[in-house]
N, C-alpha and C positions, 0 to 999 in steps of 0.2 A: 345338389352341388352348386358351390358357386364359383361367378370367375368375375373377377374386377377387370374395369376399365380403367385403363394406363393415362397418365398425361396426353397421353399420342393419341387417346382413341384408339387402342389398341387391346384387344382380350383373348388371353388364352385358354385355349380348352384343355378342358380338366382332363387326363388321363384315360378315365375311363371312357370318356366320349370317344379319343382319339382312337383307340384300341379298337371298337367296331371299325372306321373306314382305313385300314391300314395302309392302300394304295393309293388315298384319294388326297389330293394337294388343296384341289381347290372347293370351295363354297359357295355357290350363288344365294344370295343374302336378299333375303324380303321381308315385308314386315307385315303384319296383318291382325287385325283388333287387336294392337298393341305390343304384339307376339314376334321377338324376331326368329324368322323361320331360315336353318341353314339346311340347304340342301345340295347334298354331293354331284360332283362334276368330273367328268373325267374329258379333256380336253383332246381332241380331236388332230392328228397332225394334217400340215396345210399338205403335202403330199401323198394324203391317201390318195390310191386310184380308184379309178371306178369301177375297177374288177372288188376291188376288198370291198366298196360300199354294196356292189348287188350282192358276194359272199354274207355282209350282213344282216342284208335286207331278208336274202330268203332264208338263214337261219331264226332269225324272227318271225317268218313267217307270214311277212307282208304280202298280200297279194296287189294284180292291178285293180281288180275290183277297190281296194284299202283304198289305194293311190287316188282313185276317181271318186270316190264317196269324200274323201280327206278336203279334196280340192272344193267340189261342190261344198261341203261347208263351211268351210274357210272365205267362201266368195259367198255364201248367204249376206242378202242386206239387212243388217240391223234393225 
């Protein structure tokens, strides 16, 4: 498939790409050995509460133990 850039810097995706993410609006855009990589986002409202985030924290399946292993290596020094 191909899809041309506009004047604007602008490209539209072909059809059939679109048709896989049917809900999904936006793309976080990176690029990598050359490669622009889009990857789907589904946008969080600023009103969630913290009841719907622990809802789905534990339907994912997070435990505390995740939480504390997450942290410790996130804070490993390089």
């Amino acid at each position: 498939m191909l899809a041309k850039k506009t004047s604007k810097n602008q490209i539209t995706l072909p059809k059939e790409v679109v048709k896989e993410f049917p809900d999904i609006e936006y793309f976080d855009v990176t690029v990598e050995e050359r490669k622009i990589i889009l990857l789907p986002v589904k946008i969080t409202p600023a009103d969630m509460t913290l009841e719907s985030v622990r809802e789905k924290i534990k339907k994912l399946g997070i435990t505390e133990r995740d939480v504390d292993e997450a942290v410790k290596w996130a804070r490993k020094k390089k």
